[in-house]
C-alpha positions as CSV (number, residue, x, y, z in Angstrom):
1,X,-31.2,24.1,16.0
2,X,-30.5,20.6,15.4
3,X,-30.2,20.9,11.2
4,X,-28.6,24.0,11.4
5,X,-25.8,22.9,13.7
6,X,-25.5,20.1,11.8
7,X,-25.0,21.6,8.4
8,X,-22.8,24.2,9.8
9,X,-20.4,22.0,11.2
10,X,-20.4,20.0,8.1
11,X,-20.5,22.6,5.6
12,X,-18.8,25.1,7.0
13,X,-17.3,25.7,10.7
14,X,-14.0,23.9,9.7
15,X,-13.3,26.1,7.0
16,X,-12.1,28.7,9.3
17,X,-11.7,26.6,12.6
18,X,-9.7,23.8,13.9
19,X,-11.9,20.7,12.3
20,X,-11.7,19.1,15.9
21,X,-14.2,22.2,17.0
22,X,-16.8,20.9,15.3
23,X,-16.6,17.6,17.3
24,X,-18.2,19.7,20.5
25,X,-21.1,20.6,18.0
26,X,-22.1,17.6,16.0
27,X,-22.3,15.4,19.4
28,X,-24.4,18.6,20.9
29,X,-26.7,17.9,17.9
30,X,-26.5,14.5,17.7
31,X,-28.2,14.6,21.7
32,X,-30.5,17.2,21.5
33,X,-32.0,15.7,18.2
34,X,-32.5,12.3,20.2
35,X,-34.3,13.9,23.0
36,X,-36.6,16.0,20.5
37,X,-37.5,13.4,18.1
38,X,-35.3,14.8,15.1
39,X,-33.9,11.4,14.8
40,X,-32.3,12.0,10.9
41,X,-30.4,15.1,11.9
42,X,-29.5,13.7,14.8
43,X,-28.0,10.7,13.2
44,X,-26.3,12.6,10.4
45,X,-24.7,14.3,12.9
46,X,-23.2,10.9,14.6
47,X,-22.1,10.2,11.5
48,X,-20.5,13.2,10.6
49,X,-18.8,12.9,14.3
50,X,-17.7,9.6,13.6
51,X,-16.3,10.7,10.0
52,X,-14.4,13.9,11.5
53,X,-13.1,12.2,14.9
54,X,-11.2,9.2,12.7
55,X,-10.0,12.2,9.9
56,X,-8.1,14.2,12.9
57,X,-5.4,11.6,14.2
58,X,-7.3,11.1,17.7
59,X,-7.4,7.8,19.3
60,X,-9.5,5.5,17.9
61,X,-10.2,3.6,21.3
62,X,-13.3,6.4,22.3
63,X,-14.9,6.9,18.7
64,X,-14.9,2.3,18.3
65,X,-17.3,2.7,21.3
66,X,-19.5,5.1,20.1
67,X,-19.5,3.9,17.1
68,X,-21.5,0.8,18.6
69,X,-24.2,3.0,20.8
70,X,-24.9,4.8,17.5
71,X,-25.2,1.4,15.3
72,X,-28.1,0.3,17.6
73,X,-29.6,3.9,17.1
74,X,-28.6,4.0,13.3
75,X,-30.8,0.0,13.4
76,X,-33.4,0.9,15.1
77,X,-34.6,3.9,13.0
78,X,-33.7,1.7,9.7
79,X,-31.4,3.9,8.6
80,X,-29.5,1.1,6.6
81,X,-27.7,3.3,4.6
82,X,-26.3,5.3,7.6
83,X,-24.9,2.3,9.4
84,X,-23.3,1.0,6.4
85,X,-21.1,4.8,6.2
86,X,-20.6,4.3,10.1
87,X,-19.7,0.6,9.2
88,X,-16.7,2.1,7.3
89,X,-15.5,3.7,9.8
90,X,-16.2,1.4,12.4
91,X,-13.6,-1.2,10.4
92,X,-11.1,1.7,9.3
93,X,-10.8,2.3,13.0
94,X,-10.2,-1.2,13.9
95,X,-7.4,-1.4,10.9
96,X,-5.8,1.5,12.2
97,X,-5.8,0.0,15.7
98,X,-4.0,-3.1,14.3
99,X,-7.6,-5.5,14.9
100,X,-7.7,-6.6,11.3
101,X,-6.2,-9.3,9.6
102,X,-4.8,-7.5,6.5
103,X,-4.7,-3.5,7.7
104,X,-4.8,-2.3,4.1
105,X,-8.0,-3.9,3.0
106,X,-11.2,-2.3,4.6
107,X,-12.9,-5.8,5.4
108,X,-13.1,-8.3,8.6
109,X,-15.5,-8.4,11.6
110,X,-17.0,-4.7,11.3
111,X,-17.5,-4.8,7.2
112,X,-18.4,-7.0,4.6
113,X,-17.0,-5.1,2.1
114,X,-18.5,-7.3,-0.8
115,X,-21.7,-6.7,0.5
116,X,-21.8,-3.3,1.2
117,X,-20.8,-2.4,-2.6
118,X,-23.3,-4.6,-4.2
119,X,-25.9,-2.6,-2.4
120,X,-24.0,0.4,-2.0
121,X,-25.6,4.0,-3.5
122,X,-23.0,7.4,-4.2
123,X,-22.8,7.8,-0.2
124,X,-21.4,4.6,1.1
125,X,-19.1,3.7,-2.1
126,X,-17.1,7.4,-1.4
127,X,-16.9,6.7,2.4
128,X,-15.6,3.5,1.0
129,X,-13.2,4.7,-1.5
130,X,-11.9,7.6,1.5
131,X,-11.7,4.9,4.0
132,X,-9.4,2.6,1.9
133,X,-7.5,5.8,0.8
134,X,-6.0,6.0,3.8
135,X,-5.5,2.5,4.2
136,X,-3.6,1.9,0.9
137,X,-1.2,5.0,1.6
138,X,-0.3,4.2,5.3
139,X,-0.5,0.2,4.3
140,X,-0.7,-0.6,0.8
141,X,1.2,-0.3,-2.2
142,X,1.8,2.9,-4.5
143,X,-0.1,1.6,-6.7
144,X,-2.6,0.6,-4.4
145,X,-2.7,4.1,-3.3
146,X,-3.5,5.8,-6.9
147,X,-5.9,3.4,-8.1
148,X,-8.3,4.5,-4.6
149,X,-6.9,8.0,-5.6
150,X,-8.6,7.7,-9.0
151,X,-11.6,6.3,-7.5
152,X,-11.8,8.8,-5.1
153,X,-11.9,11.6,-7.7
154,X,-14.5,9.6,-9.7
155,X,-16.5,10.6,-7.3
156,X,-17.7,14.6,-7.7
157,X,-19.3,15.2,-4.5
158,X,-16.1,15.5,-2.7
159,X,-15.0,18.5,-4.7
160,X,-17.8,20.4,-2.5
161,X,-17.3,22.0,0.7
162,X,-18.1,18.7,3.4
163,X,-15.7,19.0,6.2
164,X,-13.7,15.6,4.4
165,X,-13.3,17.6,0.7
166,X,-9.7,19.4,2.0
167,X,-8.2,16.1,3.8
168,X,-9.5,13.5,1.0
169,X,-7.5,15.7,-1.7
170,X,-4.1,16.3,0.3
171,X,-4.6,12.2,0.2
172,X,-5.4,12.1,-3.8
173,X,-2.0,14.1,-4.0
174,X,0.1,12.2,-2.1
175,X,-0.9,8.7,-3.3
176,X,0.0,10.4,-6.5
177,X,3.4,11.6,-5.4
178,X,4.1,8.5,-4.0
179,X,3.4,6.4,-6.8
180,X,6.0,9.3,-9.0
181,X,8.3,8.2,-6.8
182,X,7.8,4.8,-6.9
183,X,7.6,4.7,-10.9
184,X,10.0,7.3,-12.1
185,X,6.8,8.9,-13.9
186,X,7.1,12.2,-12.6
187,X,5.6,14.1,-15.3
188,X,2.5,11.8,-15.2
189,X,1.5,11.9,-11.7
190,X,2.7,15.0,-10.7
191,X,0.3,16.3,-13.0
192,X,-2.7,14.1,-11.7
193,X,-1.7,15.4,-8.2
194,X,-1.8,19.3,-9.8
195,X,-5.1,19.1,-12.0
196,X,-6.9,17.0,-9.1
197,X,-5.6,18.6,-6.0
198,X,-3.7,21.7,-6.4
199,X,-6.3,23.4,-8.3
200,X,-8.6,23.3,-5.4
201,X,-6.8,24.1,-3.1
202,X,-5.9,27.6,-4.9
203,X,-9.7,27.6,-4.8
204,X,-10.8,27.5,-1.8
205,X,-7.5,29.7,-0.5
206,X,-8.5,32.6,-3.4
207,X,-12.0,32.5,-1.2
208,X,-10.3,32.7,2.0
209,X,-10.5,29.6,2.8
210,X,-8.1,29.4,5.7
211,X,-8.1,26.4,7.3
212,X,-6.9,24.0,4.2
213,X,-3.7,26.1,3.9
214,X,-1.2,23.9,6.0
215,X,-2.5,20.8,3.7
216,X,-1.7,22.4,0.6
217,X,1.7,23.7,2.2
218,X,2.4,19.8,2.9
219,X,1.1,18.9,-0.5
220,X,4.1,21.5,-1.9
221,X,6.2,20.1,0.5
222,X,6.2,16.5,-0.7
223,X,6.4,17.7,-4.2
224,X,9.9,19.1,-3.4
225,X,10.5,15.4,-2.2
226,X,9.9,14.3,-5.7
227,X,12.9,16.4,-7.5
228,X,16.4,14.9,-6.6
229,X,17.8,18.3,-7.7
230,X,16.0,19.8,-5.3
231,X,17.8,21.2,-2.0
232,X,16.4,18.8,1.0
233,X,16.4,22.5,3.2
234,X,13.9,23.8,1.0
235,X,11.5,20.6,1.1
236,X,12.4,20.8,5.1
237,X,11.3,24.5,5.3
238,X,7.8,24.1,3.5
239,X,6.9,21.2,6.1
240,X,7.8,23.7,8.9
241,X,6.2,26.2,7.5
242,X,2.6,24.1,7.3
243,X,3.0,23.0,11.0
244,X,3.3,26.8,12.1
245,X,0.9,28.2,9.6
């Protein structure tokens, strides 16, 4: 019970839920794994927790806290390379809280960021590169924005199904967008933004793929943004049409 609710959740409950649904799960698993002794599921599921709580715009007050009672578990099994992933998170949640120095660099009292990527394997560098995705869009600059973008999609496993594949690519595309804005090079990156984002969507949507619809409706909607010839009603109607959809 404890794998399969774990894979399920990751792999593929939020494909046709609300991602927050699988919240209820993975914690379920993560408890019932402890008390059995099927500590590695049990631990991948904290992690995933951890990773889909900070993707879904909660409050990052609850998930810092946990994040600490599943460290000491995370230590005491020696899983080394799980606490470094929760590490991410842990200081991505404090940036977003405004408890780090510089809130667009994923370093300070939670992560050594030097050290994690001198020891870091495939795992930890994408948590890495996702983590300061989202740090360089909300804080950085443009093109602080694409070069994680282009890390990011150096990375293959994130073109699979993992509960993070949808939200890290609505991200690729807008650090893209933002940096056509920002350089006038709107043949350049809008393409980037196409070939590395749009095609999956239309992907996973031609497989029914429900769920990752309103992200590719706001991916089209900044797009619009991008064209000064473009009516501003039209760009306005596609972002009201991915909150409703």
């Amino acid at each position: 019970r404890v794998q399969a609710q774990c894979t399920l959740a990751c792999f593929y409950t939020h494909l046709d839920q609300p991602q927050h649904q699988c919240l209820d799960i993975l914690i379920d698993s993560y408890d019932l794994g402890m008390r059995v002794g099927e500590t590695h599921y049990a631990l991948l599921s904290a992690l995933a927790y951890v990773s889909n709580y900070t993707y879904i715009g909660l409050p990052f007050g609850p998930v810092v806290a946990d994040i600490r009672g599943f460290d000491e578990n995370f230590k005491q099994y020696g899983q080394t390379l799980l606490s470094h992933n929760l590490g991410c998170h842990h200081q991505y949640s404090l940036n977003m809280m405004g408890e780090a120095s510089n809130p667009a660099i994923l370093d300070g009292d939670a992560l050594n960021s030097s050290q994690l990527l001198s020891k870091a394997n495939k795992m930890s560098t994408q948590v890495y590169y996702d983590c300061s995705l989202i740090l360089a869009i909300l804080f950085g600059s443009p093109s602080e924005g694409a070069q994680f973008a282009n890390l990011v999609c150096s990375m293959h496993d994130v073109d699979g199904t993992g509960f993070y594949a949808p939200f890290v690519r609505m991200l690729v595309g807008i650090a893209y967008l933002r940096m056509a804005r920002h350089t006038g090079h709107h043949r350049r990156y809008v393409r980037n933004m196409k070939r590395r984002c749009f095609r999956f969507f239309k992907f996973w949507m031609k497989h029914n793929v429900f769920n990752v619809q309103h992200k590719y409706l706001l991916l089209q909607a900044e797009l619009l943004t991008v064209d000064r010839h473009v009516d501003v009603d039209r760009a306005r109607q596609m972002y009201s049409k991915a909150i409703v959809v």
